[in-house]
C-alpha positions, 0 to 999 in steps of 0.5 A: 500500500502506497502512503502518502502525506495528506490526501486532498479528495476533490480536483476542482477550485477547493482542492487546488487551493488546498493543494497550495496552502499545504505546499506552502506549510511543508506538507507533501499533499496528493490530490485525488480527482474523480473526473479526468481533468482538475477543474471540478464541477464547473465543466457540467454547468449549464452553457451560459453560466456567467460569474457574478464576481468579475475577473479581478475577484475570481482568482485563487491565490497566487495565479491572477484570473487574467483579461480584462479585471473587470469583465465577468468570466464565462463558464469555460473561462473558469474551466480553463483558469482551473487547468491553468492554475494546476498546471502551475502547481507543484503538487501531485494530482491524480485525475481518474481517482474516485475515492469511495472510503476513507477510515480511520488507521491509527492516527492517520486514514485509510483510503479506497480508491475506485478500482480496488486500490488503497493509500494510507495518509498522514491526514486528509483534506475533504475538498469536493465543496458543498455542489457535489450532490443535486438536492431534489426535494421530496414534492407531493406526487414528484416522482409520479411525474410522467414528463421530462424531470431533471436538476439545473445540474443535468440542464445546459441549453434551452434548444431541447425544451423549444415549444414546451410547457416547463416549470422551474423549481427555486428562486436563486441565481440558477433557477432564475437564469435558467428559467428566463433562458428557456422563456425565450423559447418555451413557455415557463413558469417560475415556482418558489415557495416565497417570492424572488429577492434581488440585489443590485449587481452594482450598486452605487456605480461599483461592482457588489464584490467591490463592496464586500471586500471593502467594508470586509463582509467578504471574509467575515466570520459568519457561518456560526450565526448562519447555521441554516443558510436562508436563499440568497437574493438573486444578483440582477444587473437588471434584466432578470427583474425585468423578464419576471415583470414581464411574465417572461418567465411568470412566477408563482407559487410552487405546485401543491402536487404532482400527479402523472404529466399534470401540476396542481398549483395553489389555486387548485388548477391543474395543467399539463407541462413537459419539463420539470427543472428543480433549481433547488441547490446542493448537497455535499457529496462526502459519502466516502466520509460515512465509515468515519462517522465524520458525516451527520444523517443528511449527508452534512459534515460534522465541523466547525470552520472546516476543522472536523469535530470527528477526527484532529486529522480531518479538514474541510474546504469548499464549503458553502458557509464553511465560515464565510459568505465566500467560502465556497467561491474562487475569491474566498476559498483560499482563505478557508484552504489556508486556515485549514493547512495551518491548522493540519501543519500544527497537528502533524507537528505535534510528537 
């Protein structure tokens, strides 16, 4: 068996991050990526997908975005500083490893490898971030629907929906892009169980990030006061609320239940559609973290700041409120990678 210093689990924007933060303390970190490319989700996201935070505030640290600072990155822009910044890295990434298990070995771990391999390692990094696994609630008759039902994580064009009758599940940034993208060519609904929330993209003639990072809200320690994040309001340079003003999409309470090609909405009518997209966010993917015990019955960690509350040799980046707004962003994630090496270099030192 191969044993390794730390074992970073996750390529994407965290474990890359994570991989630099612990170069930089002394430690020899291994970075284990399921997919076969070391740019984490962001490849599988739906095809306009733009940033909200302009280039100048979308970089890990050490590798500027690049272009102009103050244009809003693209999709496969992202996907392309991610390839660019692990190439820059001096660290060991594995793509093609899926690890499936991790356990306890002394005072190190144990890891399973998809394929049947096994690594032993001084300690770990959990670094697949807080989107790895698509929530789908659990609506009245959902899985009774006969039409086409599918997350925003499964969605990239509107072309395959042109002519439908679709509804969008959520009131967050995804569900409101998406769901105005298909009004262009389907008839759409938008259907949330409160009304939309919107902030300005710029305020006050300057980007919002700008304002963040000035008055320091950006950084601040506020995930033990956020327990339970509330929906963020959707970023709007304005036209989102404009299409929603215009019926394009309309939006409405969310359906009261599901039963075959039909929806039952809160007025008591029903109506056929032909797509269902749930926008209706994510879930951490860290089943390979069950034989620790380190994860609680819904699949959340057992943390504080991304120090796990399980094991002293288990650290956690990515995290959506891991202990800032920013945490599980290219701005933010960084600070949360360095706090967590530092914590992991301090442990290992210890006789």
């Amino acid at each position: 068996m191969e044993y390794i210093d730390v074992a970073v689990i996750g390529g994407g924007q965290s474990g890359l991050a994570a991989a630099r933060s612990l170069l930089a303390h002394g430690l020899r970190p291994v970075v284990l990526e399921a997919s076969e490319q070391a740019a984490g989700s962001w490849p599988h996201y739906y095809d306009s997908l733009t940033l909200f935070s302009p280039a100048r505030y979308s970089s890990l640290p050490g590798l500027p975005f690049g272009g102009d600072p103050d244009l809003y990155p693209h999709r496969d822009e992202v996907v392309a500083y991610l390839l660019r910044y692990a190439e820059h890295l001096d660290a060991d990434i594995r793509t093609g490893h899926r690890v499936t298990a991790v356990r306890a070995a002394g005072e190190g771990f144990e890891l399973d490898v998809a394929g049947g391999r096994t690594l032993g390692a001084r300690a770990v990094v959990a670094a697949t971030g807080g989107f790895g696994r698509p929530n789908r609630p659990a609506l009245p008759g959902l899985d009774t629907f006969s039409g086409n039902l599918l997350h925003v994580s499964q969605y990239r064009n509107p072309a395959p929906f042109a002519g439908q009758r679709v509804v969008v599940v959520g009131a967050g940034n995804s569900a409101v892009q998406v769901a105005a993208e298909l009004a262009q060519v389907a008839r759409v609904s938008l259907a949330s169980r409160a009304p939309v929330r919107w902030f300005p993209q710029r305020p006050f003639g300057r980007d919002l990030h700008f304002w963040l990072m000035a008055t320091g809200l950006d950084a601040a320690p506020l995930a033990r006061f956020q327990r339970r994040p509330a929906s963020m309001a959707v970023i709007d340079d304005g036209r989102y609320r404009a299409a929603l003003a215009a019926g394009l999409p309309d939006r409405r309470p969310v359906f009261t239940r599901v039963d075959g090609p039909s929806v039952t909405w809160a007025d008591g009518t029903a109506e056929d559609v032909d797509a269902i997209v749930l926008a209706t966010g994510y879930l951490p993917d860290l089943d390979c973290l069950t034989p620790l015990g380190a994860i609680d019955r819904s699949g959340r960690p057992r943390h504080r700041d991304g120090a796990s509350l399980i094991h002293p040799r288990l650290a956690y980046v990515g995290l959506e409120w891991q202990r800032s707004l920013s945490s599980a962003s290219l701005r933010g994630v960084g600070r949360d990678a360095q706090r967590a090496a530092r914590r992991l270099a301090r442990t290992l030192r210890r006789p």
